[in-house]
C-alpha positions in Angstrom: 104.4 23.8 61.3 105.8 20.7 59.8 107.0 17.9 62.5 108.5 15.2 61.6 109.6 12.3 64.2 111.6 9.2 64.1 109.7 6.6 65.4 111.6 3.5 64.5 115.1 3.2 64.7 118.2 0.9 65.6 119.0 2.9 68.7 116.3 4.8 70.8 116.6 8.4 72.5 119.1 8.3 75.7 117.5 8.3 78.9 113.9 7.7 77.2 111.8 5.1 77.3 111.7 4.2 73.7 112.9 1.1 72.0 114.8 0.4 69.3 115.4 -2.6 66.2 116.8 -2.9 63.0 114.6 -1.4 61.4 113.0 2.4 60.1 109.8 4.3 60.5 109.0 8.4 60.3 106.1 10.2 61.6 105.1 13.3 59.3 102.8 15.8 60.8 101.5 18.6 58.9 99.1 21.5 58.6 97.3 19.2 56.5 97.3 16.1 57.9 99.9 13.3 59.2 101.3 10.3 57.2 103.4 7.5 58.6 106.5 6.7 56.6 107.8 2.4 56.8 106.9 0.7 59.7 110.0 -0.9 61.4 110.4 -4.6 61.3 108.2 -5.8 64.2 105.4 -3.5 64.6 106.0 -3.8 68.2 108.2 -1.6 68.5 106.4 1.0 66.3 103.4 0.8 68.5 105.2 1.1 72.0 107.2 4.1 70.6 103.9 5.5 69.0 102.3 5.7 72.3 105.6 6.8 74.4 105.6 9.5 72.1 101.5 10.3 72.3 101.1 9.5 68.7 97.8 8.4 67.6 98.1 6.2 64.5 94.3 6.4 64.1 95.2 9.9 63.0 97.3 9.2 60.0 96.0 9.9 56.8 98.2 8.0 54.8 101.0 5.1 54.8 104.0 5.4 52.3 106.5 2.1 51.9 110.3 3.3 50.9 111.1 0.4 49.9 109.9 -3.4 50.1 112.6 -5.0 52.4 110.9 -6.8 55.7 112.7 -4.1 58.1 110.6 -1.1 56.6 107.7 -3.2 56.4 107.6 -5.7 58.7 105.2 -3.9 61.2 102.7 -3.0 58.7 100.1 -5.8 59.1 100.1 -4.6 63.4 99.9 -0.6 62.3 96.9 -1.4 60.1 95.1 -2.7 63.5 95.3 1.0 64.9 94.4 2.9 61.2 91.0 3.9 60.0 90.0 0.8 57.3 91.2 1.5 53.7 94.2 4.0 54.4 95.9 5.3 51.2 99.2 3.0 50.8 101.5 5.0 48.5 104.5 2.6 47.4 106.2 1.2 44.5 104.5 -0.8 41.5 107.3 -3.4 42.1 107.3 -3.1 45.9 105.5 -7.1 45.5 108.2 -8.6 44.0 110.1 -11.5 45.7 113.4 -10.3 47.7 115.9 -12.6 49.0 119.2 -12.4 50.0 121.9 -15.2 49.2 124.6 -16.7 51.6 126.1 -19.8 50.5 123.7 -20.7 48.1 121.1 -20.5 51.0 118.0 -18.3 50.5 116.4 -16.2 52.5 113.2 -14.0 51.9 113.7 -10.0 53.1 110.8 -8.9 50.8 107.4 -7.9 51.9 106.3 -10.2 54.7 102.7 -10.1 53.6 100.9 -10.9 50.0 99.4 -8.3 48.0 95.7 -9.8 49.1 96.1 -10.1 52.3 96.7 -6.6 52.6 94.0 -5.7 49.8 90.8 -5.6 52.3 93.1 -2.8 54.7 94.7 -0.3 52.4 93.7 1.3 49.2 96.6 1.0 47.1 98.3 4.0 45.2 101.4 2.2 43.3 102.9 4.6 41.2 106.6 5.0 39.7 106.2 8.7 38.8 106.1 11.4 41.8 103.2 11.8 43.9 101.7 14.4 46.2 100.5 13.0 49.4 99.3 15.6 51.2 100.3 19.4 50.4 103.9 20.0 50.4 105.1 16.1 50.8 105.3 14.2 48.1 107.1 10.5 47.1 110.5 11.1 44.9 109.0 8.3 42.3 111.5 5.6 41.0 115.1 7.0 40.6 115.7 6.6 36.8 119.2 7.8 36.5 121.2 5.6 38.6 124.7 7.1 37.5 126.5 7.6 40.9 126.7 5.0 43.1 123.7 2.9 45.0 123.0 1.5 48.4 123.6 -2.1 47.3 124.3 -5.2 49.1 125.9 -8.1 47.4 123.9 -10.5 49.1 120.3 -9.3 47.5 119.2 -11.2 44.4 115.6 -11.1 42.5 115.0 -14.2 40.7 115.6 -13.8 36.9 113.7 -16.7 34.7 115.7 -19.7 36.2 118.6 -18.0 37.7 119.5 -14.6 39.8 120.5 -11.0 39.4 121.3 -8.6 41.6 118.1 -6.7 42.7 117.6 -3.5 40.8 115.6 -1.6 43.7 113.0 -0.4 41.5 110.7 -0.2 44.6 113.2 2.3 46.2 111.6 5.6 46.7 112.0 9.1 49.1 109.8 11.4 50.6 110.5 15.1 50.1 108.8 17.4 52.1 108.6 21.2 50.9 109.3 23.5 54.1 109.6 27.2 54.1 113.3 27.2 54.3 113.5 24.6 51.2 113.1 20.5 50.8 113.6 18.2 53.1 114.7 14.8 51.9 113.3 11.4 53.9 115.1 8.6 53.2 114.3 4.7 53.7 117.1 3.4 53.4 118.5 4.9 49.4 119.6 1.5 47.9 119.0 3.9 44.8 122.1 5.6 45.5 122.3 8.8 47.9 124.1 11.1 45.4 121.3 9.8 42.5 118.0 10.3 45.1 119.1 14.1 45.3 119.9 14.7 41.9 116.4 13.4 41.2 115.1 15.5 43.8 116.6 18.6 42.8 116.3 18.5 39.0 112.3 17.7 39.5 111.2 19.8 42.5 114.0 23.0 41.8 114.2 23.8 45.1 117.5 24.1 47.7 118.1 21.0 49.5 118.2 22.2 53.4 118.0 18.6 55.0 118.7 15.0 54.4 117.4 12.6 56.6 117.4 8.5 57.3 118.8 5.5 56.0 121.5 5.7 53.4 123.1 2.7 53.0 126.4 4.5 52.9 127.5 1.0 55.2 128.5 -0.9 52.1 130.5 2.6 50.1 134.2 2.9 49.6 136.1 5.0 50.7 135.8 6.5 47.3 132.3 6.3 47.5 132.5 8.4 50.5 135.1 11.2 49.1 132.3 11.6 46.1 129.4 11.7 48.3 131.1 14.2 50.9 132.1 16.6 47.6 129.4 16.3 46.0 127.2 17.4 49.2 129.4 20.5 49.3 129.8 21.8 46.1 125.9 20.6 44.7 123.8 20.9 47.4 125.4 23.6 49.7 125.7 21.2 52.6 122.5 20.7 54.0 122.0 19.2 57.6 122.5 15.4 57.7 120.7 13.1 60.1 122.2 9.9 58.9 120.6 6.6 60.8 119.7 2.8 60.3 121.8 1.4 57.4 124.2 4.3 57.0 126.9 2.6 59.1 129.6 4.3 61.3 132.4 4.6 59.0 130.2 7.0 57.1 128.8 8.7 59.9 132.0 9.6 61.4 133.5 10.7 58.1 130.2 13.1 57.7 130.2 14.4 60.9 134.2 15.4 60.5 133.6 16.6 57.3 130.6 18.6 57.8 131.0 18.8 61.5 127.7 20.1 63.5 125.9 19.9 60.2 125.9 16.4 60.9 123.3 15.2 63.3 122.4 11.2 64.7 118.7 10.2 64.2 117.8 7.5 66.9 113.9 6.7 67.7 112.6 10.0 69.2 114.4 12.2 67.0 112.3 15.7 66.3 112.7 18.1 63.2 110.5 20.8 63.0 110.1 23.2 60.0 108.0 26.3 59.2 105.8 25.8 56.2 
């Protein structure tokens, strides 16, 4: 059996004791061992929701980082208090490099809250841009080459370029596809690479059906066009897999999912459980 928990997210379970923040983190249990997925933006909130939930983060085998922005990775210094020492880390190569986001000509950093070597004595570090197997069955998407549909993007993010800005690439950005009985199921960060690009990738490299699409999908910044394509596109190319859409997706795209796909459209708050035959 394949679990797979929400552990972090803007809104908790009704009627639970779970919290909630801005912020994303999955809990991936499986026959073969247990991997935590981003780690919200506190760590707080992670941890009180860890043991509300009677997770033991001393059981995970490995930590993977969607993406480098301080929400998904904010909590990871606290996690790595609880985690045997030297825990595989599977992220990006570029998941260092400085973020910001730009109002006014004011900057503010949203990158990885810690340095590379402060984190060097805790994790064992497994950068990599192509696909990896973490543990049997669940493996990282790699960077998303073909960016030709539309992307997660946010005006206001900017990487330094020599002396002046650009728009951040999100070259870090990476999912986590989990190979279930029934098909793949597709754990999103947030998908600043693009939704519609993420499971193109996913189904032209692992040739499998799509049967679920979970997490953060920055569908809060798309047009209406945007949204037309997406909904389309996740009818006639993927079948219309079950869509747990949470964190950055934004309620203008939830509410045209859930009328377009109707009870294939589910929310995702902290405490969230999906469980899948392997």
């Amino acid at each position: 059996m394949i679990k797979i928990r929400c552990l972090v997210e803007n809104a908790a379970r009704r009627a639970s004791a779970l919290w909630g923040e801005h912020g994303m983190a999955f809990h991936i249990q499986t026959p073969d061992g247990a991997i935590l997925f981003d780690t919200g933006q506190s760590g707080e909130v992670l941890l009180h929701n860890a043991r509300e939930l009677g997770i033991d983060l001393a059981q995970i085998d490995a930590l993977a980082i969607s993406h480098a922005h301080y929400d998904h990775t904010g909590g990871l210094m606290r996690v790595l208090e609880h985690t045997r020492p030297m825990i595989p880390l599977y992220a990006s190569p570029d998941l260092f490099r400085a973020r910001y986001s730009v109002h006014d000509g004011a900057l503010t950093s949203i990158g990885v809250p810690f340095t590379r070597e402060k984190l060097a004595p805790k994790v064992e570090f497994r950068l990599n841009a192509e696909p990896v197997e973490i543990l049997p069955g669940v493996w990282t998407t790699g960077e998303i080459p073909d960016r030709s549909d539309f992307e997660g993007r946010s005006a206001t993010h900017q990487i330094r370029d020599g002396d002046g800005w650009q728009p951040d690439p999100y070259r870090d950005d990476f999912s986590l596809v989990i190979q279930a009985a029934e098909g793949l199921v597709v754990l999103f960060g947030c998908g600043h690479a693009g939704l519609l690009n993420i499971l193109k990738h996913v189904k032209r490299t692992f040739r499998r059906e799509i049967i679920t699409v979970v997490g953060g999908m920055h569908l809060i910044s798309a047009t209406e066009d945007d949204l037309r394509r997406a909904i389309v596109t996740l009818k006639t190319n993927f079948g219309t897999p079950d869509v747990y859409p949470c964190h950055c997706t934004g309620e203008t795209a939830y509410v045209a999912l859930a009328r377009a796909f109707s009870d294939k459209t589910h929310p995702c708050p902290a405490g969230t459980l999906l469980t899948y035959e392997t």
